[in-house]
Structures are given as structure tokens and as C-alpha cells.
C-alpha positions as a printed NumPy array, in Angstrom:
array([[  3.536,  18.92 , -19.893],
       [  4.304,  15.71 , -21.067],
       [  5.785,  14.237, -17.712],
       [  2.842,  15.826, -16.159],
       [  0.46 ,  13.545, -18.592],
       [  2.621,  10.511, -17.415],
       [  2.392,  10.966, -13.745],
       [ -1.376,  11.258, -14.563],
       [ -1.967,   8.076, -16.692],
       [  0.19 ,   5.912, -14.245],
       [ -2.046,   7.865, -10.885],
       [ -4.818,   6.452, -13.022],
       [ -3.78 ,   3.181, -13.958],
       [ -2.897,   1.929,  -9.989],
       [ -6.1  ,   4.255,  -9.189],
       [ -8.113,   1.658, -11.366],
       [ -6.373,  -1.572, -10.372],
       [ -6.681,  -1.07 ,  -6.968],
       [-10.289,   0.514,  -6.878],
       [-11.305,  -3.179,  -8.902],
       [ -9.794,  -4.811,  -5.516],
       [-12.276,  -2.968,  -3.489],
       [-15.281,  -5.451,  -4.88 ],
       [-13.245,  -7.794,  -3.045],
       [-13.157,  -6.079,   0.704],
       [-16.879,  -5.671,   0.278],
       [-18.257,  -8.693,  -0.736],
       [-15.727, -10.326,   1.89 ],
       [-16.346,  -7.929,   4.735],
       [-20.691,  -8.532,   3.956],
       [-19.661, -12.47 ,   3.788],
       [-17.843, -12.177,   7.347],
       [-21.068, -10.426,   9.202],
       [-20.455,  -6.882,   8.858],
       [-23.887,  -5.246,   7.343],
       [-23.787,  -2.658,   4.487],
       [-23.194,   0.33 ,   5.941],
       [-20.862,  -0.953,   8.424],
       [-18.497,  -2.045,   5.701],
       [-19.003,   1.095,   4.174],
       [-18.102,   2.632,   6.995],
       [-14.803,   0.8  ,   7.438],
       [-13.526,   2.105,   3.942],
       [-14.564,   5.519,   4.605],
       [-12.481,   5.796,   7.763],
       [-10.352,   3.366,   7.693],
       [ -8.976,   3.13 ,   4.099],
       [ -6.059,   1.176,   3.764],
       [ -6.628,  -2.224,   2.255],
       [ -4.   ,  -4.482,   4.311],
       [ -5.703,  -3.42 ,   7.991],
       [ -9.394,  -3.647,   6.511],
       [ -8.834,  -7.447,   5.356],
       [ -6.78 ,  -8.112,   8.589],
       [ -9.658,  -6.882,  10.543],
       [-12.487,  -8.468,   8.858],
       [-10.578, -11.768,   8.216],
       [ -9.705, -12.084,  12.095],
       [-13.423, -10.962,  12.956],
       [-14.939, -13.586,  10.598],
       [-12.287, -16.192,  12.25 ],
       [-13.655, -15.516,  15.745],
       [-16.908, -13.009,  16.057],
       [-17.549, -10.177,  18.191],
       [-15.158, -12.087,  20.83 ],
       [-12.651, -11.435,  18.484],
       [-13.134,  -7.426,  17.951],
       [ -9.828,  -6.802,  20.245],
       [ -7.48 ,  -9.109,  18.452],
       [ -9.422,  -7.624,  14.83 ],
       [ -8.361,  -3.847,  15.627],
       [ -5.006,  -4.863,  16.892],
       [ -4.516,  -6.496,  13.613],
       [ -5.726,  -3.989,  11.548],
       [ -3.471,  -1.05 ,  13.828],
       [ -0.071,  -2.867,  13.115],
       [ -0.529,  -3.138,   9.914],
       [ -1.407,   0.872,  10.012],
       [  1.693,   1.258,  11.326],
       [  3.512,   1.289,   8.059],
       [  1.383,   4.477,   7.013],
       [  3.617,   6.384,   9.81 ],
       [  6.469,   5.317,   8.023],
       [  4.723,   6.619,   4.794],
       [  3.688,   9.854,   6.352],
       [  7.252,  10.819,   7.383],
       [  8.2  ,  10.438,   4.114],
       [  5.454,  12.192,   2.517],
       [  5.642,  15.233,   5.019],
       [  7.98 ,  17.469,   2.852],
       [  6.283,  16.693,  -0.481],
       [  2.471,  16.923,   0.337],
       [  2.952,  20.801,   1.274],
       [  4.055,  22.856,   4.223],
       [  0.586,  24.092,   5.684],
       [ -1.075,  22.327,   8.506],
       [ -4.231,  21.706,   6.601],
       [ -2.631,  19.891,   3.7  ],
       [ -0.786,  17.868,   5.93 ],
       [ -3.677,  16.756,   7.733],
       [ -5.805,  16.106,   4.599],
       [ -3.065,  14.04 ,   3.527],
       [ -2.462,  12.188,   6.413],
       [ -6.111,  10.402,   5.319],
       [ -4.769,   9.673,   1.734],
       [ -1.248,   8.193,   2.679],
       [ -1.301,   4.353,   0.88 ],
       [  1.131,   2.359,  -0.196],
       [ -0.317,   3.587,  -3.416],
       [ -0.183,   6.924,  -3.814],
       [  3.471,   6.812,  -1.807],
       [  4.508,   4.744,  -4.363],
       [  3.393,   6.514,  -6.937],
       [  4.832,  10.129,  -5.448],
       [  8.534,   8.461,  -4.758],
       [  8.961,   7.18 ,  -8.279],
       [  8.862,  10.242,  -9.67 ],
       [ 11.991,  12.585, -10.066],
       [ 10.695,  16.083,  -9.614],
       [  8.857,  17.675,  -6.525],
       [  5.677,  18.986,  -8.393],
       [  5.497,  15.608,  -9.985],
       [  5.779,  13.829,  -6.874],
       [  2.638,  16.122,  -5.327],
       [  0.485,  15.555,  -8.456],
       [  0.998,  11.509,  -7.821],
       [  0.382,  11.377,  -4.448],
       [ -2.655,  13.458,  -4.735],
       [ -4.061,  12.618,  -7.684],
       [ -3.534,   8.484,  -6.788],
       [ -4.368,   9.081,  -2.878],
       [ -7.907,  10.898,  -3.627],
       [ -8.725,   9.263,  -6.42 ],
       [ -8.132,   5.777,  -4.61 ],
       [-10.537,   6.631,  -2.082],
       [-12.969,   7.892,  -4.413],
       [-13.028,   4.413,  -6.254],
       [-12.278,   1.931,  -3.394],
       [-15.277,   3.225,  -0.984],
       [-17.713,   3.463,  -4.8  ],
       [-16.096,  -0.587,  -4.812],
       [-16.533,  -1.417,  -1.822],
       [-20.308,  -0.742,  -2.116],
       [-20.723,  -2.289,  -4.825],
       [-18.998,  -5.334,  -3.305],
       [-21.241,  -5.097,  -0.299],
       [-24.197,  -5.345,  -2.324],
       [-23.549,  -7.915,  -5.022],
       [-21.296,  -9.89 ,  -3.298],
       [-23.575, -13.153,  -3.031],
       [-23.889, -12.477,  -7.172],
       [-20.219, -11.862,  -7.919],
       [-19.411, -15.113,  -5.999],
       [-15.829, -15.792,  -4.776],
       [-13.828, -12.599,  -5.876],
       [-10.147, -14.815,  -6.916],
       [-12.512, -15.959,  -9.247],
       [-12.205, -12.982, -11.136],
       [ -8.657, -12.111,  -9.984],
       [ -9.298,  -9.3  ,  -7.849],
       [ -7.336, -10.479,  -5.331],
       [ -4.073, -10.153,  -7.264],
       [ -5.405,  -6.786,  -8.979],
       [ -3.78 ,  -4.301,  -6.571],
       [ -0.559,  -6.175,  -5.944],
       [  0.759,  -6.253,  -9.483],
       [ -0.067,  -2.61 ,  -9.733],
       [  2.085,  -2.096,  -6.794],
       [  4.426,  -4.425,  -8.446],
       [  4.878,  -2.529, -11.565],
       [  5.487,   0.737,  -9.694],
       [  8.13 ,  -0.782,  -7.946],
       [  9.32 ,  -3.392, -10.841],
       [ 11.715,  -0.095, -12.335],
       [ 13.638,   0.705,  -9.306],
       [ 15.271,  -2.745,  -9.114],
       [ 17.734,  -1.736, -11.17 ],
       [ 20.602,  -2.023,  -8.763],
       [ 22.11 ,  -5.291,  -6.308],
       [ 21.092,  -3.266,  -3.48 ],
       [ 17.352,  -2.511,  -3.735],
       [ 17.273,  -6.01 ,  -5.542],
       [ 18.296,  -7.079,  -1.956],
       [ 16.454,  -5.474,   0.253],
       [ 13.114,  -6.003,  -1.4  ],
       [ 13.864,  -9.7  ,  -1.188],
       [ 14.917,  -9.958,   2.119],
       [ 12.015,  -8.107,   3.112],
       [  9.556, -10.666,   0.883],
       [ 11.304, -13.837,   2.528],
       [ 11.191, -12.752,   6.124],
       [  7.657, -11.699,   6.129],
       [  6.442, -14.972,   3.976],
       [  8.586, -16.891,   6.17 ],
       [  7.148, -15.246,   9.551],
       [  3.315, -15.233,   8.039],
       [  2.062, -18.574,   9.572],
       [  3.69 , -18.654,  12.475],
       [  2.33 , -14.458,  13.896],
       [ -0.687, -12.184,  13.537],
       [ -1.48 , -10.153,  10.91 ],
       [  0.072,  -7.228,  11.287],
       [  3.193,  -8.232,  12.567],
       [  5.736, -10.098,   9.638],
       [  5.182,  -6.837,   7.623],
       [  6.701,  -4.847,  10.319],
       [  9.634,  -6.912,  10.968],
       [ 10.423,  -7.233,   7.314],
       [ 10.465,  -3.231,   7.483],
       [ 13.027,  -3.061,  10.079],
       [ 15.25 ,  -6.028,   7.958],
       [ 14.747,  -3.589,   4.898],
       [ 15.48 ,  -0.77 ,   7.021],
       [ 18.671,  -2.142,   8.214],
       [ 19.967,  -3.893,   4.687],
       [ 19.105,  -0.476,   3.102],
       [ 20.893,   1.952,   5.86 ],
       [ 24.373,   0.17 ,   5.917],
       [ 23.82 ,  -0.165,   2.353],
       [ 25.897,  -3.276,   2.412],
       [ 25.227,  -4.586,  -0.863],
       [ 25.36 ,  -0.81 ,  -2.902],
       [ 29.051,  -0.248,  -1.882],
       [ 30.664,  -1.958,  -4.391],
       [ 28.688,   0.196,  -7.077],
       [ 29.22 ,   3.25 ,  -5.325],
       [ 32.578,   2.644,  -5.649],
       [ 32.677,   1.804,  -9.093],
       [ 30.879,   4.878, -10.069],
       [ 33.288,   7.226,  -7.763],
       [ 36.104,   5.305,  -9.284],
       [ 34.53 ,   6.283, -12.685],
       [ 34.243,   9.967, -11.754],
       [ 38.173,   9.806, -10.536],
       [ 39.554,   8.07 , -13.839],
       [ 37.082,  11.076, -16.012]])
């Protein structure tokens, strides 16, 4: 019961720290052009923070001319949630109907929060409880953002902008306990920052993937540990 309370207060904490980053999409998205209901309407069906601010920061850049290059942005960054979903597929549950639902709730949150944990049931109640309950708070936010945006003023102001980052940060903070997912998360940070200016949004993130992807499979950098550790086991 106790790791069940945990997987519940940590849901909760990322739920809040990334629902407070929603005031940010909506007074941004209102401050772009979008009306109300239309940036409503984004969160609602959209919902995942990355493609919504690709979308309305490339639409602000250029106008309706821009809409093409705005959902393209906004789709590669969506990409990633494929990625997610594959991973998610045997923990969310094995009827259709869950796995649709879920499809709508897949986040870097609420994968995050699912993988960190150590036990199946665990996993479930973090991606549910973070996936629902981010979309509960982000699209209450995001109105609120909408609407008081002009009062609230520039949202870095009050740090929102950096709100759902370090939550992700301290999910994934614990895991880099070893030289090879040390590795892999910074060559994946250095080859997107480095690629940033230079391509749309959408596109460094999924490049860095495939670099993790490839540093991780051929686990170049774990060897020497595994080895240790069999060597270990052999000498016990």
C-alpha cells in the first residue's frame, strides 16, 4: 500500500508541475492569434505540450500562410508519442478499448512516470493516474491562460516555462545511475541543442532519438559494467 501511495504522490507532483505550464500555452497561443476556444480546442485534441508550442510558435512566426509548416511541426514532434505508445502497449491493458483510451493520454509524462516504476500494477496506476490527470489540469490551464493572459503578462516571468521540464527532470534524474544511460541522455541533449537552430521544430528531437536509440542498443558504454557484475556473479 505504501508503494501504491508513492506512485500516487509522484503522479501528482509532475500532474501539478506540468498542469502550472499550461497557463503558459494559453496565454501564448491567445497572444499568437488563436481565439479562446480555438486554443481550447488545441489542448483538448491535441494534448501534448512540445507539438502545441511548435504549432502556435510557427503560426505566430508566419500567419495563416504558415498553417502547413505549423501542423508539420507540431506532427514530428508527435512522432515521439509512437515511440511512447509501443512501449506503453503491454502495460496500459490488453483490451482494445483501453488501448485506445490510452493512446490519447500517452506523454512524456505519464510514460515517464509508468517506466520508473518496478512493478506492472504500479506502472498502470502511473501512467493512468499522471496521463488523465494531466489532461484534466493542462486543458483547466490552458483556459485560464487564454483568458488572463494579457493580466499574467509574460509567463518566464513566473517560471512556467521551466515548470514541466524539471519535473521531467526529476523523474528521470534517478535512473542515471550508470555510464551508460549517463551517455545516452547526453548525447541525445547535445545533438538536438546542437541541431535546434539550424532545422524545424520537430526535427532535432527525432534525430537525437535515433542517436539514443543507437548508443543505447549496442550498449557500448554498459559493457564494461555488465561485465563486472557477471564477473562478480562468477567469483560468488
Amino acid at each position: 500500500m505504501s508503494a501504491e501511495r508513492e506512485v500516487w504522490r509522484e503522479a501528482l507532483g509532475v500532474v501539478l508541475a506540468t498542469s502550472a505550464y499550461g497557463v503558459s500555452f494559453g496565454a501564448l497561443a491567445v497572444a499568437s492569434g488563436l481565439d479562446v476556444w480555438q486554443t481550447c480546442v488545441l489542448s483538448l485534441l491535441m494534448f501534448t505540450g512540445g507539438s502545441q508550442f511548435a504549432f502556435v510558435g510557427v503560426f505566430a512566426a508566419g500567419g495563416i500562410a504558415a498553417l502547413p509548416s505549423a501542423i508539420a511541426s507540431a506532427g514530428l514532434l508527435g512522432v515521439r508519442n509512437v515511440a511512447y505508445g509501443m512501449r506503453m502497449s503491454p502495460i496500459v491493458g490488453t483490451s482494445r478499448g483501453r488501448r485506445v483510451a490510452a493512446a490519447h493520454f500517452t506523454i512524456d509524462e505519464s510514460t515517464a512516470v509508468s517506466v520508473s516504476q518496478g512493478d506492472p500494477r504500479l506502472r498502470r496506476i502511473g501512467f493512468w493516474v499522471t496521463g488523465i490527470g494531466i489532461f484534466i489540469g493542462w486543458n483547466v490551464t490552458t483556459l485560464i491562460g487564454a483568458l488572463v493572459g494579457d493580466v499574467l503578462g509574460d509567463p518566464k516571468t513566473w517560471g512556467l516555462d521551466a515548470a514541466a521540464a524539471a519535473a521531467f527532470l526529476a523523474l528521470l534524474w534517478p535512473r542515471l545511475r550508470e555510464r551508460q544511460a549517463i551517455v545516452v541522455g547526453v548525447a541525445a541533449a547535445v545533438v538536438a541543442a546542437a541541431l535546434t537552430p539550424f532545422l524545424m521544430p520537430g526535427v532535432p528531437v527525432l534525430i537525437a532519438a535515433v542517436v539514443a536509440i543507437l548508443v543505447g542498443w549496442f550498449n557500448w558504454f554498459g559493457r564494461d559494467t555488465a561485465s563486472a557484475a557477471a564477473a562478480g556473479e562468477a567469483a560468488a
